[in-house]
PyMOL commands that place a pseudoatom at each C-alpha (Angstrom):
pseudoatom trace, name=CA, resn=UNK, resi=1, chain=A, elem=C, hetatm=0, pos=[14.381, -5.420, 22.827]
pseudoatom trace, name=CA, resn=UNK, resi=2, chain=A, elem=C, hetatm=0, pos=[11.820, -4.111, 20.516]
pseudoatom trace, name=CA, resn=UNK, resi=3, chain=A, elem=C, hetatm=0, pos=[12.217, -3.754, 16.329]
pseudoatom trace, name=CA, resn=UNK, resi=4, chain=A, elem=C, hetatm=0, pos=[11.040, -0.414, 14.986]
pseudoatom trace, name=CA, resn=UNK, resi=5, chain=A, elem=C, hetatm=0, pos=[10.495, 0.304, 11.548]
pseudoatom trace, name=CA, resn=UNK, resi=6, chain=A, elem=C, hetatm=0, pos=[8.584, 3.606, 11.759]
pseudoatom trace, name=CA, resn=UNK, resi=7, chain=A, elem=C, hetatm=0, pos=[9.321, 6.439, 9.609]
pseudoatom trace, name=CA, resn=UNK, resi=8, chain=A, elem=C, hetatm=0, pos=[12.506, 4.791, 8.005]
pseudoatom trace, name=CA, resn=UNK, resi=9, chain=A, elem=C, hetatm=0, pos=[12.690, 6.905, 4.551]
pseudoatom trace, name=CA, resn=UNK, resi=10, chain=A, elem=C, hetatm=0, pos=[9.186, 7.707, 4.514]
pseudoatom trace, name=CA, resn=UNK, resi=11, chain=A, elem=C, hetatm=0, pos=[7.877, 10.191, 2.023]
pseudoatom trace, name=CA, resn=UNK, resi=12, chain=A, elem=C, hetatm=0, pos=[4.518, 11.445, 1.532]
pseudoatom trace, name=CA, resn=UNK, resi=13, chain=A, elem=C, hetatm=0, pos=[3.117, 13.187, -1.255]
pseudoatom trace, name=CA, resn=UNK, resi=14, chain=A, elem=C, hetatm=0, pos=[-0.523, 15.068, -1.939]
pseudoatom trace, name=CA, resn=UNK, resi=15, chain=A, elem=C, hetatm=0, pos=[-2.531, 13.970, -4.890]
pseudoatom trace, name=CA, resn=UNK, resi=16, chain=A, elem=C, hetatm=0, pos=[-6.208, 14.981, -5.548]
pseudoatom trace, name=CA, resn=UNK, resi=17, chain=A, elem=C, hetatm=0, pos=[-8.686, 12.327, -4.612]
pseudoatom trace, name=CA, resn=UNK, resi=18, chain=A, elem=C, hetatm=0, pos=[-10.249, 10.326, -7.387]
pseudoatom trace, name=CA, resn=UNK, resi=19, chain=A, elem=C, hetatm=0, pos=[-14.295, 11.410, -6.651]
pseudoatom trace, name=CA, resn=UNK, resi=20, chain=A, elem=C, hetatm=0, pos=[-15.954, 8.194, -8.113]
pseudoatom trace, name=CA, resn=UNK, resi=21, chain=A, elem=C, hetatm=0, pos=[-13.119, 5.646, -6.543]
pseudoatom trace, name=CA, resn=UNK, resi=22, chain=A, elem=C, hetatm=0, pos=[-11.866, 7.464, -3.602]
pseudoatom trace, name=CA, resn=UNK, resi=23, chain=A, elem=C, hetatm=0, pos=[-8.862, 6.406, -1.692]
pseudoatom trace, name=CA, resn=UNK, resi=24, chain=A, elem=C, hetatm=0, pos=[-9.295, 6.502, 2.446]
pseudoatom trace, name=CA, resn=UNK, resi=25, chain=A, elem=C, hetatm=0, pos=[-6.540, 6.149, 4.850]
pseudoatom trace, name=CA, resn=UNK, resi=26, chain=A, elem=C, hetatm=0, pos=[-5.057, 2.828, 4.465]
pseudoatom trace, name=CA, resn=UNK, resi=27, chain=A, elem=C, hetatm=0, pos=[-5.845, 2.036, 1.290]
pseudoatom trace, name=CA, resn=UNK, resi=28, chain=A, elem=C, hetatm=0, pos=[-3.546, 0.700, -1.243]
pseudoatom trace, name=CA, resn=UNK, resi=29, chain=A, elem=C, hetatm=0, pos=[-3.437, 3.411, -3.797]
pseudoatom trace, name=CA, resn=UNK, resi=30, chain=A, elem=C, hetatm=0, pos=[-3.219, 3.929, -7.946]
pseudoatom trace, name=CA, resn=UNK, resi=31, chain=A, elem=C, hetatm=0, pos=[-2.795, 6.663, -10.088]
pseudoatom trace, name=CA, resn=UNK, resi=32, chain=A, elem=C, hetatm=0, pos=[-6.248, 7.532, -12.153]
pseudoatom trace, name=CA, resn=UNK, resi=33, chain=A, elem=C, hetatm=0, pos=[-5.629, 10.689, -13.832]
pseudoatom trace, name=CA, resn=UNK, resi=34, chain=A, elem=C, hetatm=0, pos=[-2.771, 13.823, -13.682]
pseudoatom trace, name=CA, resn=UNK, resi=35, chain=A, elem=C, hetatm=0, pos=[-1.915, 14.043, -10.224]
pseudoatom trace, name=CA, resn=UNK, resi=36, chain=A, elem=C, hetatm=0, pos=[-4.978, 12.276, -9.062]
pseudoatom trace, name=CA, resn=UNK, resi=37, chain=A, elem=C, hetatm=0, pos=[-5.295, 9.045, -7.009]
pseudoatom trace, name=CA, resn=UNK, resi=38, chain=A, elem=C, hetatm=0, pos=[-7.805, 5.942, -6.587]
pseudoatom trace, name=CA, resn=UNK, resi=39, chain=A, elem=C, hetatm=0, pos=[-8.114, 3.400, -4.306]
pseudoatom trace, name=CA, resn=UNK, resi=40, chain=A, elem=C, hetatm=0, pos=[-6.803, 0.563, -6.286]
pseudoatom trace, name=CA, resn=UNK, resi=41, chain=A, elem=C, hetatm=0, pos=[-8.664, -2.378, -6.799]
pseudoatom trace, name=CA, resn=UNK, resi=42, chain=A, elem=C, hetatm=0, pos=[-8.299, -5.970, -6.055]
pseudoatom trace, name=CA, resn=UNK, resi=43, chain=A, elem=C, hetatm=0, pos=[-5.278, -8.230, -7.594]
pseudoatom trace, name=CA, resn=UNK, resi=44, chain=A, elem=C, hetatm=0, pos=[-3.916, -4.173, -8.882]
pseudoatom trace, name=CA, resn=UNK, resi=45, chain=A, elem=C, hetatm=0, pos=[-0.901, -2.527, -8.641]
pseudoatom trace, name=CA, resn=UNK, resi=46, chain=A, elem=C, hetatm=0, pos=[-0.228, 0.217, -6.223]
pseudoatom trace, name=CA, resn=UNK, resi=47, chain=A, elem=C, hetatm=0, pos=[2.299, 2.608, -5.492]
pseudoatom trace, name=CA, resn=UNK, resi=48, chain=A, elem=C, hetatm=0, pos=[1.459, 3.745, -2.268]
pseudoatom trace, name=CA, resn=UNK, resi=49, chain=A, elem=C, hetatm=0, pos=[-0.428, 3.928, 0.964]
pseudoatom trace, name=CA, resn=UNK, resi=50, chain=A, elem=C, hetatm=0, pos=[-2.900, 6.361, 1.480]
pseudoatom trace, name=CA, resn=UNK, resi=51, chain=A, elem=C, hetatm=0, pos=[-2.129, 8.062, 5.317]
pseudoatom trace, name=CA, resn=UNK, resi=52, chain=A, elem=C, hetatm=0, pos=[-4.952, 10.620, 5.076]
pseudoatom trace, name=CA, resn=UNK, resi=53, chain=A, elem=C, hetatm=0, pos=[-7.893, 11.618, 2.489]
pseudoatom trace, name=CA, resn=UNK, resi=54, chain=A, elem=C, hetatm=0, pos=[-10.995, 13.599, 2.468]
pseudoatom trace, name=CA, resn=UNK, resi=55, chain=A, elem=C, hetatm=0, pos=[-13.484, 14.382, -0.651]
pseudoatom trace, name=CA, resn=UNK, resi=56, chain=A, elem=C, hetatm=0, pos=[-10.615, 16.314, -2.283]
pseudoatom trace, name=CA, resn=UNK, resi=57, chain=A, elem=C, hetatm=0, pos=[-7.432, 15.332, -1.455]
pseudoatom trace, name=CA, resn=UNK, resi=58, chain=A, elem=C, hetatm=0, pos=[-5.454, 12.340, -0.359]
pseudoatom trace, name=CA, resn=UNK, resi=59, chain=A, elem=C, hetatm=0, pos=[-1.995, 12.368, 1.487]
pseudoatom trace, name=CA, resn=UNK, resi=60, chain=A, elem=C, hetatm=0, pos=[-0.288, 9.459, 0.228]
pseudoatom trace, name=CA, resn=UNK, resi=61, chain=A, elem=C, hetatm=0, pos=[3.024, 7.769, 1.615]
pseudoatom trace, name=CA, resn=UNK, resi=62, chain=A, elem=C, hetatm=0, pos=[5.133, 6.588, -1.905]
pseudoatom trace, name=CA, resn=UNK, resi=63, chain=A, elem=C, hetatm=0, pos=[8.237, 5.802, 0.042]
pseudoatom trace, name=CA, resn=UNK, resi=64, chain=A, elem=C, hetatm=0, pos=[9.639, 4.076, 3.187]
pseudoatom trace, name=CA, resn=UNK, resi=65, chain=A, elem=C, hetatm=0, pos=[8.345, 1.087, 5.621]
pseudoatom trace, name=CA, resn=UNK, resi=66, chain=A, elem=C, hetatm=0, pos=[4.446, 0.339, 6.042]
pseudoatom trace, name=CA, resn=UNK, resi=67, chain=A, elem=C, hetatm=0, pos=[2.733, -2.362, 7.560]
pseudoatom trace, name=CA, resn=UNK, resi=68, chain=A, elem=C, hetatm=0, pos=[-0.808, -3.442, 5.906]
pseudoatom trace, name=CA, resn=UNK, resi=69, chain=A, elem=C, hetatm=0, pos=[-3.365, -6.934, 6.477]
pseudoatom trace, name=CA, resn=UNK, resi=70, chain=A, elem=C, hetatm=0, pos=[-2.656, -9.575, 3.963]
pseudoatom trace, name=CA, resn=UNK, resi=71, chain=A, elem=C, hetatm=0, pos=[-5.278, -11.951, 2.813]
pseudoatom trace, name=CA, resn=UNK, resi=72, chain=A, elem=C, hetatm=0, pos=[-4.687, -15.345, 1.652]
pseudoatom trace, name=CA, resn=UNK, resi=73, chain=A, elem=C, hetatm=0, pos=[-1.095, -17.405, 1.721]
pseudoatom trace, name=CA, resn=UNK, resi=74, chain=A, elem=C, hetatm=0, pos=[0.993, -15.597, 4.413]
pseudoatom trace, name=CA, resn=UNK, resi=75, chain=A, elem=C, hetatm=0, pos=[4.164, -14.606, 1.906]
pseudoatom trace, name=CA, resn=UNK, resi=76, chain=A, elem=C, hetatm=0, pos=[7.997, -15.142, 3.212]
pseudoatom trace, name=CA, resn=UNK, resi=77, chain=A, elem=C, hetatm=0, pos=[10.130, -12.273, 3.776]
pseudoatom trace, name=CA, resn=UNK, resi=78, chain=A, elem=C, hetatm=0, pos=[12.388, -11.274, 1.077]
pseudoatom trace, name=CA, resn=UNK, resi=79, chain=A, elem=C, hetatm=0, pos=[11.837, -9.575, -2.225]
pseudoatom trace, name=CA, resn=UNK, resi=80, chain=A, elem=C, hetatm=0, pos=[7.774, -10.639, -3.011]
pseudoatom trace, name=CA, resn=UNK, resi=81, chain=A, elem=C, hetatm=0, pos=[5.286, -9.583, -5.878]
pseudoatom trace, name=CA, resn=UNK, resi=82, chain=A, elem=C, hetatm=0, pos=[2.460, -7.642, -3.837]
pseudoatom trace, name=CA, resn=UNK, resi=83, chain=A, elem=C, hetatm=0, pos=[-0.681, -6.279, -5.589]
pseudoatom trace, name=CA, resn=UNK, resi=84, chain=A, elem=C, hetatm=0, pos=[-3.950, -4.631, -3.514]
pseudoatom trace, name=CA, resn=UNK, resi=85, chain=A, elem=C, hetatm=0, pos=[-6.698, -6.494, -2.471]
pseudoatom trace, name=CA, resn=UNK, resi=86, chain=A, elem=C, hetatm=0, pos=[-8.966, -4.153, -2.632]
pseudoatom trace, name=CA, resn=UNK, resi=87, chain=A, elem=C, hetatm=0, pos=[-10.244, -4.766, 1.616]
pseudoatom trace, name=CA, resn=UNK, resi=88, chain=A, elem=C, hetatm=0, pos=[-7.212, -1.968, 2.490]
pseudoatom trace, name=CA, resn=UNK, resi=89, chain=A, elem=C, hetatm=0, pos=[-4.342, -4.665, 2.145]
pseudoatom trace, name=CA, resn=UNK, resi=90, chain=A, elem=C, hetatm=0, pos=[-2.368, -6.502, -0.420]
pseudoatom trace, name=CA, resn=UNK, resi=91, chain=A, elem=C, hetatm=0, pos=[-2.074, -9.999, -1.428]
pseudoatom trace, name=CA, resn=UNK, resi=92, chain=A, elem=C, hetatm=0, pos=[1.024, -12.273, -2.672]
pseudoatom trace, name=CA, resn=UNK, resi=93, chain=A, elem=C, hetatm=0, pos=[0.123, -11.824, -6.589]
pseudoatom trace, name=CA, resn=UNK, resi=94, chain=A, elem=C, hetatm=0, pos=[2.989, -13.093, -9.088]
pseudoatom trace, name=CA, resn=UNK, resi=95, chain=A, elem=C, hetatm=0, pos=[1.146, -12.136, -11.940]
pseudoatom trace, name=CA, resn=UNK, resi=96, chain=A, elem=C, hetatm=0, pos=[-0.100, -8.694, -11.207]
pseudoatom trace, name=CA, resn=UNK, resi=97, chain=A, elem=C, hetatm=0, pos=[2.112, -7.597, -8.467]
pseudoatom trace, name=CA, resn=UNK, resi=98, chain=A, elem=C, hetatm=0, pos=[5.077, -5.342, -8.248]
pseudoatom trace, name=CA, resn=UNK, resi=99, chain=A, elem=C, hetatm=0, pos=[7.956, -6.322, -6.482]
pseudoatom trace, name=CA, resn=UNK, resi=100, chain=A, elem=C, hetatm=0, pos=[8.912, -5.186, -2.637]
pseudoatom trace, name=CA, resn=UNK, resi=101, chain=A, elem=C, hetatm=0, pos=[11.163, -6.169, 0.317]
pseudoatom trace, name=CA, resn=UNK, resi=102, chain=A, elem=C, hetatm=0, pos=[8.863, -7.815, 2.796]
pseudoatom trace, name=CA, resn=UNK, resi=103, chain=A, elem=C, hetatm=0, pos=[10.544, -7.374, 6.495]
pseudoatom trace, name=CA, resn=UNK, resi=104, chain=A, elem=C, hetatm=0, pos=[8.407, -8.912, 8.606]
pseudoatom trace, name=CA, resn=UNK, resi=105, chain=A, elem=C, hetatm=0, pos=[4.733, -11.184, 8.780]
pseudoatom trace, name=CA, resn=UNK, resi=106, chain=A, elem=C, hetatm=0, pos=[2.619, -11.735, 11.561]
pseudoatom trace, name=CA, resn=UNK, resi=107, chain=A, elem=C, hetatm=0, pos=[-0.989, -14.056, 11.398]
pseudoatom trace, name=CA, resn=UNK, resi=108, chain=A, elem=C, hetatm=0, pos=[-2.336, -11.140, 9.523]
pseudoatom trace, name=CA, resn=UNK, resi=109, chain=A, elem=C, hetatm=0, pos=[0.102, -8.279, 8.996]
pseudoatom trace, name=CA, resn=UNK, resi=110, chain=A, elem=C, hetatm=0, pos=[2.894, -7.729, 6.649]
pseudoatom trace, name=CA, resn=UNK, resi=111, chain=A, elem=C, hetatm=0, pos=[5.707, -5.177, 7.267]
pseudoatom trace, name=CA, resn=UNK, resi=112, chain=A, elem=C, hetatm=0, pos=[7.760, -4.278, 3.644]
pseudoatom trace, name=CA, resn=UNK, resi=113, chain=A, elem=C, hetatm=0, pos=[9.277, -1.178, 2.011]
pseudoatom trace, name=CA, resn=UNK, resi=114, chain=A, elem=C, hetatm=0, pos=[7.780, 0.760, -0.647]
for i in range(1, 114): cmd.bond("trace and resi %d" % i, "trace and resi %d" % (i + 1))
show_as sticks, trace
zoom trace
C-alpha cells in the first residue's frame, strides 16, 4: 500500500514577484514588500512554497503538505525548526527556523506541513 500526502489542505495564494530576488517554482518563499514575494535566502524564514512564477507574479502554496530537498543533518519527524537554504530546500535551523510537522524523510527529501 502506498502513503499519499498530496493536496491535503493545500492553499495557494498569488503574490507579485519580487523583480531583483525573484522566487521560481520550488523555492522557499518570503514576504519583501505589500503583497510581494522573494525567494528567501539561506538559513531564512519562509512561509511558503512557490508552485509557479514568471517576471510578475508568483503562485505560492501557504498551506497544506509539501515535500522539498534538505541539505545537511537529515532531521527526525515530528515538530522541527526549518528555515530555507537558499538551493530550493530547507535546512534543520534551531535558531532561525520556524517550526513545522515533518511527516516523512528520505536520503534527500523531507515531507512536512506548512
Amino acid at each position: 500500500m502506498n502513503i499519499s500526502f498530496d493536496s491535503i489542505g493545500q492553499t495557494a495564494v498569488t503574490f507579485c514577484n519580487n523583480s531583483s530576488a525573484p522566487a521560481k517554482a520550488g523555492d522557499c518563499v518570503c514576504m519583501s514588500a505589500n503583497a510581494e514575494v522573494s525567494a528567501a535566502g539561506a538559513n531564512k524564514r519562509f512561509f511558503g512554497v512557490a508552485l509557479s512564477a514568471d517576471d510578475s507574479f508568483a503562485v505560492v502554496q501557504t498551506a497544506g503538505v509539501v515535500s522539498l530537498p534538505f541539505s545537511g543533518t537529515a532531521p527526525s519527524v515530528g515538530w522541527v525548526k526549518l528555515a530555507a537554504n537558499g538551493e530550493n530546500g530547507v535546512v534543520q535551523d534551531n535558531t532561525n527556523g520556524s517550526e513545522f510537522l515533518v511527516l516523512d524523510v528520505s536520503d534527500s527529501t523531507i515531507t512536512f506541513v506548512l
